[in-house]
C-alpha positions in Angstrom: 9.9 88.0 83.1 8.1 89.4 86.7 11.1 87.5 88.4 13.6 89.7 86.5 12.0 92.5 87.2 11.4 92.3 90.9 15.5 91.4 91.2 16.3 94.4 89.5 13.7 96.8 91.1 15.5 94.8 94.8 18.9 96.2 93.7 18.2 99.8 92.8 16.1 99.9 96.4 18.8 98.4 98.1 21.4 100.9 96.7 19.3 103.8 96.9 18.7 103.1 101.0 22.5 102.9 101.2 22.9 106.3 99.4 20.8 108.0 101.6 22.2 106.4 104.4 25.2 108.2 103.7 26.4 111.4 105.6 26.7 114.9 103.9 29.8 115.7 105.0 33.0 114.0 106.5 34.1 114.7 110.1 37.8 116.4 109.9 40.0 113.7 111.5 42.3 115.2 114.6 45.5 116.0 113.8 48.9 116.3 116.1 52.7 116.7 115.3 55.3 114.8 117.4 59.1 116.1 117.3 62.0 113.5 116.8 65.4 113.9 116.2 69.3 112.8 116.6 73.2 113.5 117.0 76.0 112.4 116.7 79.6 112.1 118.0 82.9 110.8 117.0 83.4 107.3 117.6 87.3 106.8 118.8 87.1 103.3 119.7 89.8 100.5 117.4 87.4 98.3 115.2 87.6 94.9 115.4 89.1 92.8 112.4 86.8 91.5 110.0 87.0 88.3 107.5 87.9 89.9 104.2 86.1 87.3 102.5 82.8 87.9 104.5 83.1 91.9 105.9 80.3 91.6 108.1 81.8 89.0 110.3 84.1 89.7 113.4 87.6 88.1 113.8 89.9 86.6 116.4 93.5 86.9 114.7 96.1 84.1 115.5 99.0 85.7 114.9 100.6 88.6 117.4 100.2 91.9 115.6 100.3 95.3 117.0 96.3 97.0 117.8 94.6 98.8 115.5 94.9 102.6 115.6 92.0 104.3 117.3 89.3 106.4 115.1 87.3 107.5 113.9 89.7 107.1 110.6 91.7 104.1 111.6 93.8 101.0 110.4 91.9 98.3 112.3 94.3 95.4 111.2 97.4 94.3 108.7 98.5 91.0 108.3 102.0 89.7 108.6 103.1 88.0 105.6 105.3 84.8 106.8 107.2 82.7 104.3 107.9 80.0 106.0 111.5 78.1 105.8 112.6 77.5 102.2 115.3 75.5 100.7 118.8 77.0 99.4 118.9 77.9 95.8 121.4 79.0 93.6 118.7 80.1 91.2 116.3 82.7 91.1 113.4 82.0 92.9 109.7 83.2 93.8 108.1 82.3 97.2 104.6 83.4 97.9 103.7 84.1 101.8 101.2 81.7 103.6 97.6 82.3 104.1 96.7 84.5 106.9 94.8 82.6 109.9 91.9 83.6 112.3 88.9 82.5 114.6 85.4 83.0 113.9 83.0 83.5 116.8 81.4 80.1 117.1 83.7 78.2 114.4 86.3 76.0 114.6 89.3 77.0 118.0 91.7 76.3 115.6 90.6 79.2 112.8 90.0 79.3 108.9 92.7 80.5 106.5 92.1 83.4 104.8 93.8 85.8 102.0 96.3 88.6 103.8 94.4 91.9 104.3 94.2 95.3 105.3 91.5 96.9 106.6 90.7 100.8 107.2 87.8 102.2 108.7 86.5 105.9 108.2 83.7 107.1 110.5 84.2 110.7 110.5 81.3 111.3 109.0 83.0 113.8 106.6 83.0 111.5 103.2 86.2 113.7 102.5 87.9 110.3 101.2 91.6 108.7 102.7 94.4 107.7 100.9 97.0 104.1 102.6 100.6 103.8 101.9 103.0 101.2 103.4 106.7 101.2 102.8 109.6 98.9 103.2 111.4 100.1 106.5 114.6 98.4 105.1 115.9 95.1 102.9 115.5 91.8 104.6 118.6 90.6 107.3 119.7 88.1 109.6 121.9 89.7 111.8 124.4 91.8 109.7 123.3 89.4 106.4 121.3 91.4 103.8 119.3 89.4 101.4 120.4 91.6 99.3 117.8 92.2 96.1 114.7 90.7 97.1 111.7 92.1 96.6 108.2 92.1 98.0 105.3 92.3 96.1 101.4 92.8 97.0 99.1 91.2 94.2 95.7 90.5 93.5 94.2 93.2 95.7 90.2 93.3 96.2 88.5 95.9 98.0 85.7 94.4 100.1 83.0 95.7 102.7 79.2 95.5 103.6 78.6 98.4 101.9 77.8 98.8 98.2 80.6 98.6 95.6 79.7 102.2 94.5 81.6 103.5 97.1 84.7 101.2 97.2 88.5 103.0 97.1 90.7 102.3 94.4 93.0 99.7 95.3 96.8 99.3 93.6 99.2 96.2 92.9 102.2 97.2 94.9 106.3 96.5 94.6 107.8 97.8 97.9 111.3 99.1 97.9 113.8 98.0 100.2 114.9 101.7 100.4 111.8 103.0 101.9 109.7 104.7 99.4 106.0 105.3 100.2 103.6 103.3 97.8 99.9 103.9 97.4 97.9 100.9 98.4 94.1 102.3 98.7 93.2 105.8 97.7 89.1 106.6 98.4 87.9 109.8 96.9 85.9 112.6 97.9 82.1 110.3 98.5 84.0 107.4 98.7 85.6 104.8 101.3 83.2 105.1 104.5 82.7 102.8 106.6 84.5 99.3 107.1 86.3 98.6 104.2 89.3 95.5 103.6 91.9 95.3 100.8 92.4 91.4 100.7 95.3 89.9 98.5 93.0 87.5 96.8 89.6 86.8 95.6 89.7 83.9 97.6 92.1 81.4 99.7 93.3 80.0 96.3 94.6 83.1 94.7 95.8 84.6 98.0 97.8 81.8 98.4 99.9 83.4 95.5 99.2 86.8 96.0 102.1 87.8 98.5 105.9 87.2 96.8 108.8 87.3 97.5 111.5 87.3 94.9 115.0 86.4 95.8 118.2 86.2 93.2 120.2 83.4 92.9 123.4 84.7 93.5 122.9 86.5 97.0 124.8 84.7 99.4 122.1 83.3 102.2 122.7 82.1 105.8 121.4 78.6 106.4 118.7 78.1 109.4 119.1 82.0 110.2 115.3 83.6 109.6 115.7 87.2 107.8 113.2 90.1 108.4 111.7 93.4 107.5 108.8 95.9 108.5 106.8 97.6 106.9 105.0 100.6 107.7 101.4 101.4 107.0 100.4 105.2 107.1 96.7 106.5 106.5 96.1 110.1 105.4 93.0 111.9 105.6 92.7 113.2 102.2 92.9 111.2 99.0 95.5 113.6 97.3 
């Protein structure tokens, strides 16, 4: 019993030196405000291409296509859609266009196939939303030889970028007209649509390798070893309406 006591009687000494060791009052700690701050300007420069399967990787294109548009809202890149040579039919048929190629910084020279894309890039800073279009600048010819009710269609379409999902445009399955009428491909609204963003025919190389086609009747006459071609003409508006 005296041991438990003196241990008990050593604690409260112990914690009563510490009490009165302890000062009355706090010193006020020094205080001083620093200034920082930031602006901005626009940012006109074309945007590289990016892989529409990974947005946050730069890409080398293989195939000649014009230069992106300069911003700060700008179409940075459009694939061409090639169909390759096909065999004569007398039937109706359905070809679908090869995969677009490119180069990765530090991957294979001679590229990685990837789904056709488009890609749009708003840095205004202005979140007012953009609206694409393309359209059909006339029906595929060879010379004077109009393939004479084909139609292209645009399937499939995903809209990618690094940035959340949240703000992602509403993208649209598209039949082009031969005759040149405007058709919506990507409309962002108002909050929506900044940044980088792709619309890739395709979840992946698989289903973009269906998601371009081309339908040709039967009974048009066609040309044999003669290659038939179109444009088509992209157009980016600065409001969604």
């Amino acid at each position: 019993m005296k041991l438990t006591k003196v241990a008990l009687a050593g604690v409260v000494s112990f914690s009563a030196v510490l009490a009165a060791g302890a000062p009355a009052f706090a010193e006020e700690a020094a205080t001083m405000k620093s200034h920082t701050d930031v602006s901005f300007t626009q940012n006109e420069n074309p945007v590289n291409p990016v892989n529409p399967v990974k947005p946050g990787e730069d890409v080398e294109p293989n195939d000649p296509h014009e230069q992106g548009t300069n911003g700060p809202l700008s179409i940075d890149y459009v694939s061409n859609f090639h169909f390759g040579k096909q065999k004569m039919s007398g039937n109706d048929k359905v070809y679908t266009a090869q995969l677009d190629t490119v180069k990765v910084k530090g991957g294979d020279e001679k590229g990685i196939q990837i789904p056709n894309y488009v890609q749009v890039t708003d840095d205004r800073g202005t979140n007012k939303g953009w609206k694409l279009t393309v359209k059909q600048d006339a029906q595929f010819k060879a010379g004077n030889n109009e393939l004479t009710g084909a139609e292209l269609k645009l399937h499939n379409p995903v809209a990618s970028s690094t940035i959340g999902a949240e703000y992602a445009p509403e993208v649209k399955e598209v039949a082009l007209d031969p005759n040149g009428a405007t058709q919506e491909v990507a409309i962002a609204k108002e909050g929506k649509g900044m940044g980088t963003w792709v619309t890739r025919y395709g979840q992946d190389e698989v289903e973009g390798a269906k998601s371009i086609t081309l339908s040709v009747p039967g009974a048009v006459a066609k040309v044999k070893d003669e290659k038939y071609e179109t444009t088509l003409t992209w157009a980016l508006e600065d409001t969604p309406q």
